[in-house]
C-alpha positions, 0 to 999 in steps of 0.5 A: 571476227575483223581483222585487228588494225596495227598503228606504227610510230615513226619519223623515218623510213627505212630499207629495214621498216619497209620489209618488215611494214610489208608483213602486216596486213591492216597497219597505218603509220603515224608520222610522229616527229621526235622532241625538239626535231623539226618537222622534215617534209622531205621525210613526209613525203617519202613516207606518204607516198610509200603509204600510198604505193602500199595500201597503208594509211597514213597518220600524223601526229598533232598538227591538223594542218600538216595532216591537211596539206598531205592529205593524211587518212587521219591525225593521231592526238597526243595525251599532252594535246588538249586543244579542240580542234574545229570539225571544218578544220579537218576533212570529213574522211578524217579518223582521229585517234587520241591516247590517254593514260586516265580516265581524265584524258578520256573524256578530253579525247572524246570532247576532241571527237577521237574515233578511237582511243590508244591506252598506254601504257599496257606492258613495261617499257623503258619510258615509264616506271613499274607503277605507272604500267597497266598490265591486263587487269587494270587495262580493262578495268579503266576502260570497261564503261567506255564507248570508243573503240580500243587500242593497246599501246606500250610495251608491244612485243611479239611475245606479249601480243597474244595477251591483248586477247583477253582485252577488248581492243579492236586495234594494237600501237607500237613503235619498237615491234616493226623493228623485231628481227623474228618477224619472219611471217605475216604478224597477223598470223599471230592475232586472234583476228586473222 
């Protein structure tokens, strides 16, 4: 069975980040600046080169032009991002990752030519009510017929991660879990495909 790939949101690195970045094996980050915030190059490149250091590839968010001038492995499309973004735009080696809410937002990232499909949100989190959360069922009902690779995002935390097991995905996304202080071991130890 392979190994389960890990994605991590951030727009900084960290002494904390980068200890705990270390204990995943398989991770990517996704650079991804906050609201409102500029984008901080110096902030890049310190990421991009932790990445390189460490065998992590390295993601940014929505904008294939930063993604090609730092010669990121991929770039993350938000679910807000509807534009088409032209294949001669990008590097062949690219892999776009797009997340969706809905079967809507879907098929927009399987026209944007999306690799792979971040679903969210899974579990609760403080950024969606109740009725907006997923949970296991309805995670795999919306997504049984489609043909993308999978990833689980929102509301990741180690007591929960041993959940995706009944879902088909072959990856996880998270912000808040790199944070987690009970990471005292490899976090692949906890995942079916270890």
């Amino acid at each position: 069975m392979s190994k389960i790939q890990f994605y991590f949101f951030t727009n900084i690195l960290n002494e904390i980040l980068s200890k705990n970045i270390i204990k995943f094996k398989n991770l990517c980050i996704i650079y991804k600046p906050e609201k409102d915030i500029s984008k901080n190059y110096i902030q890049i490149l310190k990421i991009k080169n932790f990445c390189k250091k460490n065998k992590v590839k390295f993601y940014i968010a929505d904008d294939y032009k930063l993604a090609n001038k730092f010669a990121a492995n991929g770039i993350f499309l938000s679910s807000i991002n509807k534009s088409f973004i032209k294949p001669i735009q990008l590097k062949n080696s690219f892999n776009i990752v797009g997340s969706v809410h809905n079967t809507f937002e879907y098929w927009i990232k399987n026209r944007q030519n999306c690799n792979e499909i971040m679903l969210s949100p899974i579990f609760f989190n403080a950024k969606y009510s109740n009725n907006k959360i997923l949970n296991i069922t309805r995670f795999n009902l919306m997504s049984i017929n489609w043909s993308l690779k999978l990833c689980a995002l929102g509301g990741i935390n180690l007591d929960n991660l041993r959940k995706l097991k009944m879902c088909k995905v072959s990856s996880v996304a998270f912000i808040s879990l790199i944070y987690s202080p009970e990471i005292k071991k490899p976090i692949y130890l906890f995942s079916r495909w270890a």
